[in-house]
mmCIF file of the C-alpha atoms, coordinates in Angstrom:
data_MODEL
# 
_entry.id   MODEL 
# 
loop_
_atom_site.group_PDB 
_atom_site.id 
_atom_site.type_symbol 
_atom_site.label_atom_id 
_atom_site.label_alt_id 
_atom_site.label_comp_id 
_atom_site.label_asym_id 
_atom_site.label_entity_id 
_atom_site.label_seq_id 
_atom_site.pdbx_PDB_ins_code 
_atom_site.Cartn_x 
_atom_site.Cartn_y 
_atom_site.Cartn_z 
_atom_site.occupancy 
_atom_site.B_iso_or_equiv 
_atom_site.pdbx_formal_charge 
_atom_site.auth_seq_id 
_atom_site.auth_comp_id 
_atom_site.auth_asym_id 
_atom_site.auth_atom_id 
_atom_site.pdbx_PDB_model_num 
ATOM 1   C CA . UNK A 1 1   ? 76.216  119.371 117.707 1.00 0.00 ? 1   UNK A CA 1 
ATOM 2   C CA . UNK A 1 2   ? 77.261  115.930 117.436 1.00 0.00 ? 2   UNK A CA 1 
ATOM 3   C CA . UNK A 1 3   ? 81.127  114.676 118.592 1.00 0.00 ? 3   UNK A CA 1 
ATOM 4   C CA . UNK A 1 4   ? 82.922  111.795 118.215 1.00 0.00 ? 4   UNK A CA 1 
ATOM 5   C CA . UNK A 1 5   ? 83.756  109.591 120.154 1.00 0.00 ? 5   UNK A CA 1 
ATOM 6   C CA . UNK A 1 6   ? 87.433  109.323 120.678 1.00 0.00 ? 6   UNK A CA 1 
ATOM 7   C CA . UNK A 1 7   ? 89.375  106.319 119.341 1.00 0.00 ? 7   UNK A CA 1 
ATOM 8   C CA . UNK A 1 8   ? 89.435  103.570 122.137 1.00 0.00 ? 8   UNK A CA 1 
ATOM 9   C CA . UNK A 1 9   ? 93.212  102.710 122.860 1.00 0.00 ? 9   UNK A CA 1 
ATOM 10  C CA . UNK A 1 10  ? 94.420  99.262  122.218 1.00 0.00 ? 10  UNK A CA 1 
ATOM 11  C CA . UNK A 1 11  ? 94.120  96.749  125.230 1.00 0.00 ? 11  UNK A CA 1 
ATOM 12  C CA . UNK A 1 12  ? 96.758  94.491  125.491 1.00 0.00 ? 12  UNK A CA 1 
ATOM 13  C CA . UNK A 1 13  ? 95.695  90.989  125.600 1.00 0.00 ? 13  UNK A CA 1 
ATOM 14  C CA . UNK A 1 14  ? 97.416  87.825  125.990 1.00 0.00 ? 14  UNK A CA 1 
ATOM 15  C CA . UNK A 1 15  ? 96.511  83.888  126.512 1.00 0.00 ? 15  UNK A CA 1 
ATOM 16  C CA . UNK A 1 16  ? 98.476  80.729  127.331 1.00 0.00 ? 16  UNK A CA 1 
ATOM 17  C CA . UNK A 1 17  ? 97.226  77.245  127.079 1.00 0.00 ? 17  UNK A CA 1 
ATOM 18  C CA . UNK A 1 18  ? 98.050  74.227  128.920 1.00 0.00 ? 18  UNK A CA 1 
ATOM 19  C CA . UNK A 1 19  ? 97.103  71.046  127.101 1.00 0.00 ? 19  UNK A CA 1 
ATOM 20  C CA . UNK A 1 20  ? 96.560  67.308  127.951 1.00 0.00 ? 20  UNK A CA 1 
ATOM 21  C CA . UNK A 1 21  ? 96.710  68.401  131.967 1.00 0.00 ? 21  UNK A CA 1 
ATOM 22  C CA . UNK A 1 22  ? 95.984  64.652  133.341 1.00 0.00 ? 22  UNK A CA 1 
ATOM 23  C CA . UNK A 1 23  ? 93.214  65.434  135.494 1.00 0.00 ? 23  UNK A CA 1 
ATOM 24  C CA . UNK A 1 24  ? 89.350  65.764  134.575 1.00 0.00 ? 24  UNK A CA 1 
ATOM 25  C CA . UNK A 1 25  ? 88.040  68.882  133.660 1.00 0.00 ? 25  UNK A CA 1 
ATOM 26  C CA . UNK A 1 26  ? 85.312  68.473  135.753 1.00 0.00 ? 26  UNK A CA 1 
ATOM 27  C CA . UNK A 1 27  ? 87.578  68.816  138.358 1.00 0.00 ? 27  UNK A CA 1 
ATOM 28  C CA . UNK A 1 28  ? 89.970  71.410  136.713 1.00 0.00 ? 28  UNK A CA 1 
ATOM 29  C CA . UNK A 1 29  ? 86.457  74.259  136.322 1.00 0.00 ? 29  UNK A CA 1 
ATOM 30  C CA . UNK A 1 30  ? 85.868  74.090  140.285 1.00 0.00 ? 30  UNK A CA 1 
ATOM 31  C CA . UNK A 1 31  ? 88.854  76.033  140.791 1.00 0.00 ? 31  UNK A CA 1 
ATOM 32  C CA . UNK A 1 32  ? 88.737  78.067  137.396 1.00 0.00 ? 32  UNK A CA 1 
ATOM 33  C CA . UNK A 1 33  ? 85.449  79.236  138.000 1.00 0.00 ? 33  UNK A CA 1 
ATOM 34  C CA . UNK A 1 34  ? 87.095  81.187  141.345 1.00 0.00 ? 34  UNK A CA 1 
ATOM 35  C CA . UNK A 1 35  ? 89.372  83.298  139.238 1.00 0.00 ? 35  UNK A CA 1 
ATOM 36  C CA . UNK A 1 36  ? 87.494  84.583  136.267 1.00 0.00 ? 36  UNK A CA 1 
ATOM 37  C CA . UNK A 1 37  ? 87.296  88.487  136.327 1.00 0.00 ? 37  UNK A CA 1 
ATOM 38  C CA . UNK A 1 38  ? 89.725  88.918  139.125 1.00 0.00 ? 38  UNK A CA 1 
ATOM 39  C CA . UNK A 1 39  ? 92.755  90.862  138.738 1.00 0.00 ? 39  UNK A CA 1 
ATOM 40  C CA . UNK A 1 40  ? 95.460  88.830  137.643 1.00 0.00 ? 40  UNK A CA 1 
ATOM 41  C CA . UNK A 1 41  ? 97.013  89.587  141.265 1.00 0.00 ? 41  UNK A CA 1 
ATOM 42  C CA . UNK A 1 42  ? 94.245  88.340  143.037 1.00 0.00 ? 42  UNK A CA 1 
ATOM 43  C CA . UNK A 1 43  ? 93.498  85.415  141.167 1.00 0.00 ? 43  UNK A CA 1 
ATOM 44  C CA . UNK A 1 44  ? 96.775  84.157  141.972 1.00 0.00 ? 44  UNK A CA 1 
ATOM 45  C CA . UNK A 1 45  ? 96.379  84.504  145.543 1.00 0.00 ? 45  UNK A CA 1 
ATOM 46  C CA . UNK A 1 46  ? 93.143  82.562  145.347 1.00 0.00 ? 46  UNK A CA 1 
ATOM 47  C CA . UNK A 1 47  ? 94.950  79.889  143.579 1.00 0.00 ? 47  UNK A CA 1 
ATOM 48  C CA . UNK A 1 48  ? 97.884  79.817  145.726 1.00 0.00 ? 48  UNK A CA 1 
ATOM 49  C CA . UNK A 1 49  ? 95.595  78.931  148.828 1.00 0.00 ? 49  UNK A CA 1 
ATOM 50  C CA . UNK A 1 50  ? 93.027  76.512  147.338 1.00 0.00 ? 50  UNK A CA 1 
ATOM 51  C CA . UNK A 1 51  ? 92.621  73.218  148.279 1.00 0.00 ? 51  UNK A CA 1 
ATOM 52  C CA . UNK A 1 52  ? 92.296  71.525  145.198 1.00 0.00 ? 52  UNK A CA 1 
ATOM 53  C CA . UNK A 1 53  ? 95.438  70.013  143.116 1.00 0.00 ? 53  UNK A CA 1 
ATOM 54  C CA . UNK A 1 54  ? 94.178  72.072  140.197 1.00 0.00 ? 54  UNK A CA 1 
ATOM 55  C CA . UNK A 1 55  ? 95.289  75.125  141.400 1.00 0.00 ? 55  UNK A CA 1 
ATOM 56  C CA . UNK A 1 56  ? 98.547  74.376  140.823 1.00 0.00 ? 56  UNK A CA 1 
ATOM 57  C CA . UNK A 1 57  ? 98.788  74.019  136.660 1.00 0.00 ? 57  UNK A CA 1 
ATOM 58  C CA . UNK A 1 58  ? 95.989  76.577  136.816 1.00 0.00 ? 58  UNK A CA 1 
ATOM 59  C CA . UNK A 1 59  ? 98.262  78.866  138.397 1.00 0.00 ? 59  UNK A CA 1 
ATOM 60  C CA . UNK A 1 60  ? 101.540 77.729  135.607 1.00 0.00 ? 60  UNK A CA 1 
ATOM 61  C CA . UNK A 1 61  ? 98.969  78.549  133.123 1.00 0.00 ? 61  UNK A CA 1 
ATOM 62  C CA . UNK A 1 62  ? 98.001  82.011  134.131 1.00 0.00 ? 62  UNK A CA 1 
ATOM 63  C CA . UNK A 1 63  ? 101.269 83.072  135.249 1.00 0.00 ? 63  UNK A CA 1 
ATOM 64  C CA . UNK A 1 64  ? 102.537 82.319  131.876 1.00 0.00 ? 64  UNK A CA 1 
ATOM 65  C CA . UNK A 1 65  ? 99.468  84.314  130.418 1.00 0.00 ? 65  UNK A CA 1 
ATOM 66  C CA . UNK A 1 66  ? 100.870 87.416  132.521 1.00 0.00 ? 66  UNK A CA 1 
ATOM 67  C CA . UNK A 1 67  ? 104.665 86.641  130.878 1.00 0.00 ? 67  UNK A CA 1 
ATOM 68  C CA . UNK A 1 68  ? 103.223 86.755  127.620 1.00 0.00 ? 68  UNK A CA 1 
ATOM 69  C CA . UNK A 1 69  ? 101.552 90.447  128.156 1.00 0.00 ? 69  UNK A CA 1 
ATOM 70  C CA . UNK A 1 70  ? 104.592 91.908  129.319 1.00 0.00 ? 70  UNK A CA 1 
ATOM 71  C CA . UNK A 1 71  ? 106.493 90.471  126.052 1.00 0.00 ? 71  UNK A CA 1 
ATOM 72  C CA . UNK A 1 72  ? 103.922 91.951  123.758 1.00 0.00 ? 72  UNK A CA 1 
ATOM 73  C CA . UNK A 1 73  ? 103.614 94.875  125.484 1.00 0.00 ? 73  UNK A CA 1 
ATOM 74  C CA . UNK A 1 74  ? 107.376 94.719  125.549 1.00 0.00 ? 74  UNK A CA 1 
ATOM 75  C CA . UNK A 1 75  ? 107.549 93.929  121.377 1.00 0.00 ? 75  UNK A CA 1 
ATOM 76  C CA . UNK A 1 76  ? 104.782 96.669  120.755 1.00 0.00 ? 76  UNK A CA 1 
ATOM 77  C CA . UNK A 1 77  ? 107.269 99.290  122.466 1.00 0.00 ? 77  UNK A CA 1 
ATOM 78  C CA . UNK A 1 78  ? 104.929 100.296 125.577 1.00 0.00 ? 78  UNK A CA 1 
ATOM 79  C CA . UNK A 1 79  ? 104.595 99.967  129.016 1.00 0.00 ? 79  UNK A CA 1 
ATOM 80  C CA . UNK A 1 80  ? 102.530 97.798  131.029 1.00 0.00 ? 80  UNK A CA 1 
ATOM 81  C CA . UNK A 1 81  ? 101.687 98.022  134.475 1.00 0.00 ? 81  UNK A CA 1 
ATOM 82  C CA . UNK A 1 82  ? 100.934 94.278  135.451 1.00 0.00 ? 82  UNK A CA 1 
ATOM 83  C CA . UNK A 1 83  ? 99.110  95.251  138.551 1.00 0.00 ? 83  UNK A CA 1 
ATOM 84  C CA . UNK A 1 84  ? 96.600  96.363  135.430 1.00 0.00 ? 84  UNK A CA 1 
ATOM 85  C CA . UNK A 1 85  ? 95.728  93.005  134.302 1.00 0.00 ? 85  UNK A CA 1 
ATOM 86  C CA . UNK A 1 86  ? 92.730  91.107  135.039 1.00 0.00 ? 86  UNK A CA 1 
ATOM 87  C CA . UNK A 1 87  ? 91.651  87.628  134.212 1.00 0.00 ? 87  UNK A CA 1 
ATOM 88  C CA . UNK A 1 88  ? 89.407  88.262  130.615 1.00 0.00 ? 88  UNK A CA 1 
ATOM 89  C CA . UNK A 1 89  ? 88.711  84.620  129.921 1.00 0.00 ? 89  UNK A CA 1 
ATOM 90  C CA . UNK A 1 90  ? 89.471  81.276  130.698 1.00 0.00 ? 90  UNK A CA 1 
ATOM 91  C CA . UNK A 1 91  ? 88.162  78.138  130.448 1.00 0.00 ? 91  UNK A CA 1 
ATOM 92  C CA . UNK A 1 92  ? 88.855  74.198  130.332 1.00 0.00 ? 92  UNK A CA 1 
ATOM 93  C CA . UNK A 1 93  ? 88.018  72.002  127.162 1.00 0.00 ? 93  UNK A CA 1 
ATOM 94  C CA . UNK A 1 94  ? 88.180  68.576  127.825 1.00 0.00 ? 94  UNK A CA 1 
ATOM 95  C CA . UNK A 1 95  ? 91.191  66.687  125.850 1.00 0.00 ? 95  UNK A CA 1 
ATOM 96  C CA . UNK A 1 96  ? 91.718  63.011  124.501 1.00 0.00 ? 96  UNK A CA 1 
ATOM 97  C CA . UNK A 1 97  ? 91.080  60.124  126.643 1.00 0.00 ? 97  UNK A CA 1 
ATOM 98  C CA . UNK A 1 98  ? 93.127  57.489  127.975 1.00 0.00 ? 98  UNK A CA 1 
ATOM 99  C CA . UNK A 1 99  ? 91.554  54.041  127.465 1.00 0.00 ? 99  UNK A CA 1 
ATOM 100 C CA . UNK A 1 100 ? 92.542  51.741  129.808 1.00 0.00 ? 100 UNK A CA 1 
ATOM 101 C CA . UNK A 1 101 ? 91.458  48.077  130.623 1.00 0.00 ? 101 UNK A CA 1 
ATOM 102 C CA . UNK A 1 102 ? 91.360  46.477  134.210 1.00 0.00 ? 102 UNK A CA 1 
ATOM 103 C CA . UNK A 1 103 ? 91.629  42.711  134.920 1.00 0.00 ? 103 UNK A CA 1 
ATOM 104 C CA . UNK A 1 104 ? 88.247  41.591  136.005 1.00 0.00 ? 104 UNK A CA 1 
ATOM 105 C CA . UNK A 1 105 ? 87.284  37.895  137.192 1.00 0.00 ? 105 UNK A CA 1 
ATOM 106 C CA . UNK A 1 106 ? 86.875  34.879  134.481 1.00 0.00 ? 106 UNK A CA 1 
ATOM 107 C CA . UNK A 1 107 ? 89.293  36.306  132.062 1.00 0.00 ? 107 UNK A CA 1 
ATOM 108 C CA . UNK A 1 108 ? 87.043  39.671  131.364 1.00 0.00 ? 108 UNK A CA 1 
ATOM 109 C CA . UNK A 1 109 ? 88.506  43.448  131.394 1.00 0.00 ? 109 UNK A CA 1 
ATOM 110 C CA . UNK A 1 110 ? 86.871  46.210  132.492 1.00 0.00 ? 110 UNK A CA 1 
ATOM 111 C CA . UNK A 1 111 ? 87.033  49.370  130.767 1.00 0.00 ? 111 UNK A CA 1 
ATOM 112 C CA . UNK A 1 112 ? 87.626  52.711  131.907 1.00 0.00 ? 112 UNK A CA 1 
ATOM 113 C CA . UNK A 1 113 ? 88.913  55.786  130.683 1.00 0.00 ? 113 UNK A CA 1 
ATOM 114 C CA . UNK A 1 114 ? 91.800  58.250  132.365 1.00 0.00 ? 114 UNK A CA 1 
ATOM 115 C CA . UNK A 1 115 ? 90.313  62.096  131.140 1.00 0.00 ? 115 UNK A CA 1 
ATOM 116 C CA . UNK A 1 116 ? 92.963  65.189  130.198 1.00 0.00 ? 116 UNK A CA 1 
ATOM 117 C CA . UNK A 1 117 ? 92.134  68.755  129.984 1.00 0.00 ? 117 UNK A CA 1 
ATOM 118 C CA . UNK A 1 118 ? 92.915  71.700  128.089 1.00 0.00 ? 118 UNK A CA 1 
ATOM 119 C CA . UNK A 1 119 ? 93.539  74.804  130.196 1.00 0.00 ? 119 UNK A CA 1 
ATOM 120 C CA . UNK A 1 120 ? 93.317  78.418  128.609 1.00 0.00 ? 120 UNK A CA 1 
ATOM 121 C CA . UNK A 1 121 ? 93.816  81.694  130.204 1.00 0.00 ? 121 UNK A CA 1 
ATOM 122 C CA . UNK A 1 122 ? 93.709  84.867  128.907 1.00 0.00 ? 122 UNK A CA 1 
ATOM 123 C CA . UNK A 1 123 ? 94.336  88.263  130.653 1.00 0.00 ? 123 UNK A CA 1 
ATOM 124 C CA . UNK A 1 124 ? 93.723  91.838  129.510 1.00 0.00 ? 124 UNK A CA 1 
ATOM 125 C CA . UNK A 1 125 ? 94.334  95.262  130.509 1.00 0.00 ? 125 UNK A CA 1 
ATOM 126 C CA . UNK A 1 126 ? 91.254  97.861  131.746 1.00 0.00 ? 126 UNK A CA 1 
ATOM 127 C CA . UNK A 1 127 ? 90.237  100.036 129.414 1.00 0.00 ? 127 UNK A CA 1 
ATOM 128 C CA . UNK A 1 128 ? 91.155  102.527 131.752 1.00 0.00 ? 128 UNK A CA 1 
ATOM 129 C CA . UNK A 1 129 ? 94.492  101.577 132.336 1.00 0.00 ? 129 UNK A CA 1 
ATOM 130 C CA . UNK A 1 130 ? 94.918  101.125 128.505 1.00 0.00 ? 130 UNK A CA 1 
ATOM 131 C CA . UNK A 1 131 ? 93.499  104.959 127.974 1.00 0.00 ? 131 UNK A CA 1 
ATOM 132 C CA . UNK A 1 132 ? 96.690  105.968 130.704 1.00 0.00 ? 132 UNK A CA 1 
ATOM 133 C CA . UNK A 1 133 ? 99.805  104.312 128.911 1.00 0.00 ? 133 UNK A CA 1 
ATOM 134 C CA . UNK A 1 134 ? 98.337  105.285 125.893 1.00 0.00 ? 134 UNK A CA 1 
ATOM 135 C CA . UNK A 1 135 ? 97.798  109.218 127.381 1.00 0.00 ? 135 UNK A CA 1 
ATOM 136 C CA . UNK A 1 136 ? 101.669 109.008 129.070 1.00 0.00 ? 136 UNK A CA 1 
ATOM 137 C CA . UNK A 1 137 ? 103.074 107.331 126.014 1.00 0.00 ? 137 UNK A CA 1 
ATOM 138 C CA . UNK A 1 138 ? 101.823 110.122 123.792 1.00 0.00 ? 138 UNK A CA 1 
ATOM 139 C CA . UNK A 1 139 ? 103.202 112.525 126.196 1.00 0.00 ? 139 UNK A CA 1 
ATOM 140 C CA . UNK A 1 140 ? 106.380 111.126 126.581 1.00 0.00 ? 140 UNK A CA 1 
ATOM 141 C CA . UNK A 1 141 ? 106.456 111.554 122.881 1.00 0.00 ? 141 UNK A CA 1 
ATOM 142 C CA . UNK A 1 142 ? 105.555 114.676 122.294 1.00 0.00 ? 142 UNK A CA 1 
ATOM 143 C CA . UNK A 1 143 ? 108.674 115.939 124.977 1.00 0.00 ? 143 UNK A CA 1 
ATOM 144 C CA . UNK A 1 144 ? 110.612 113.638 122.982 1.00 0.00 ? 144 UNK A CA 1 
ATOM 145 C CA . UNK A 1 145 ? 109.980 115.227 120.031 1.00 0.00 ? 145 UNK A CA 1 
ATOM 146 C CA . UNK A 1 146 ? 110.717 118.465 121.041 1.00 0.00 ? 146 UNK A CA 1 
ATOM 147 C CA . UNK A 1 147 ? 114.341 117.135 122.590 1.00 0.00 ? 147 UNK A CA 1 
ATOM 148 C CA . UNK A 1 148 ? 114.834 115.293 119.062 1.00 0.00 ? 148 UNK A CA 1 
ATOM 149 C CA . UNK A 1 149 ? 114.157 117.853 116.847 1.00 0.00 ? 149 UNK A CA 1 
ATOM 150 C CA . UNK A 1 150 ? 116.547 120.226 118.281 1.00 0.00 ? 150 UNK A CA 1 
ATOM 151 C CA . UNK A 1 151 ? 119.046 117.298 118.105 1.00 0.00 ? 151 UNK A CA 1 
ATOM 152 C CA . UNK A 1 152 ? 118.122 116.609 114.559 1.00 0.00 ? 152 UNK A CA 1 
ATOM 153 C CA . UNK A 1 153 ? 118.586 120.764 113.787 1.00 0.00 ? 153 UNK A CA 1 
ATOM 154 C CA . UNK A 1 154 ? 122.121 120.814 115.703 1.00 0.00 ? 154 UNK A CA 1 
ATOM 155 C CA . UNK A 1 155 ? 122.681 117.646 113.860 1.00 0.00 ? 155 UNK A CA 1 
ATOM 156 C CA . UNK A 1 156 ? 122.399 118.888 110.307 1.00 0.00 ? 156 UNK A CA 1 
ATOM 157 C CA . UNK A 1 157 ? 124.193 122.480 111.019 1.00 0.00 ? 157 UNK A CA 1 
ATOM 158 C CA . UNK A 1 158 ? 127.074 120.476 111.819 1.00 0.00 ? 158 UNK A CA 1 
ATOM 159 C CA . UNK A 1 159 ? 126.502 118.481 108.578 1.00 0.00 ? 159 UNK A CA 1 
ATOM 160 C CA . UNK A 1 160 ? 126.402 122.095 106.660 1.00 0.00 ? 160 UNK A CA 1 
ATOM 161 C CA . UNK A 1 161 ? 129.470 123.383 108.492 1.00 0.00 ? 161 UNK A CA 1 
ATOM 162 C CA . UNK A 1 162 ? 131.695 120.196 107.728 1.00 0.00 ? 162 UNK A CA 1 
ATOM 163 C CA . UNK A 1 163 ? 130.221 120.205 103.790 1.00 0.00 ? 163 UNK A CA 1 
ATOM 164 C CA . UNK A 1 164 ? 131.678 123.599 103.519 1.00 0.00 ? 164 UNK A CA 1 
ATOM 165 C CA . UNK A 1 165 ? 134.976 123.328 104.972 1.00 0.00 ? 165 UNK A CA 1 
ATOM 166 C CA . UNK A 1 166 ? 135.884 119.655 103.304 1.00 0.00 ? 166 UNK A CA 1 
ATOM 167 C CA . UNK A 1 167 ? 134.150 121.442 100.049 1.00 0.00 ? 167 UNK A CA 1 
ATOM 168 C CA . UNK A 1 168 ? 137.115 121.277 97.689  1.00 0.00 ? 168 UNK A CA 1 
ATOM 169 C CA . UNK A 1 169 ? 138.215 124.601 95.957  1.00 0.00 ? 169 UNK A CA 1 
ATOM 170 C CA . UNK A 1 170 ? 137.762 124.720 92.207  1.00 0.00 ? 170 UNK A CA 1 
# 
C-alpha cells in the first residue's frame, strides 16, 4: 500500500540587498562566510563581535532580511516565530568600480580603482518550524470555525425574527 506524502507547508523566505557597499568584496566574504547556515540569532551575535568593519553593513543587511519575514509573514496572515529563522543564503557580488587617478612624478597618473559590493541575505524558516505554524494555524481555525458558525447561525435567526416582525401586513 502506497501513501502520499503529505503536502510540505510553505517556508517563509525573505532577502534584502545592500548595494554599492564601498568596501571590496574580497573583504566583505571573510565575514559572510561566518554566518551562512546559522540561525538568524546567532549569526548576529557573530557579527556583532567580529573584528572586521564588514560586520557592520553585513549585520544592516541581515537584520533587514529578518524585518522583511515578519512583514510577509505578517501580509500572508500567519505567525512567525523569528527565533525560527536561519541564514538560507547569502552572498557578495562585486559592484561597479571607482576609477581613480593619482599624481605620479613627471606629469604621469597612476591608476587605480576604489571596488563596491553587493550584499544579499536571505533567511528562511525550518521546515519544521514551518510544519508547526502551519499545524497551530489550522487548529486555531478549525476552533474558530466552530465559534463562527454558531455566530453566523445566531446571526441569521435574528435576521429571520426581525424579517417577520418589520414584514408589512397585506
Amino acid at each position: 500500500m502506497a501513501t502520499t506524502p503529505a503536502p510540505l507547508a510553505p517556508v517563509i523566505e525573505a532577502h534584502a540587498m545592500a548595494r554599492h557597499v564601498r568596501m571590496s568584496p574580497q573583504k566583505v566574504r571573510l565575514v559572510v562566510d561566518l554566518i551562512r547556515g546559522h540561525r538568524a540569532e546567532d549569526a548576529l551575535h557573530i557579527l556583532r563581535y567580529a573584528k572586521k568593519r564588514a560586520s557592520r553593513d553585513i549585520e544592516k543587511v541581515l537584520r533587514s532580511a529578518i524585518a522583511n519575514a515578519e512583514r510577509k509573514a505578517e501580509d500572508a496572515g500567519a505567525s512567525l516565530d523569528v527565533d525560527r529563522l536561519y541564514v538560507s543564503r547569502c552572498f557578495v557580488n562585486e559592484g561597479s568600480r571607482w576609477k581613480r587617478l593619482r599624481p605620479a612624478p613627471m606629469g604621469r597618473g597612476f591608476h587605480y580603482q576604489k571596488r563596491t559590493s553587493h550584499i544579499v541575505v536571505a533567511v528562511a524558516e525550518h521546515r519544521a518550524a514551518a510544519a508547526e505554524r502551519v499545524a497551530a494555524a489550522a487548529a486555531a481555525a478549525q476552533e474558530k470555525g466552530v465559534r463562527g458558525a454558531v455566530k453566523k447561525a445566531r446571526k441569521a435567526i435574528a435576521e429571520r425574527q426581525g424579517q417577520r416582525k418589520s414584514k408589512p401586513k397585506e
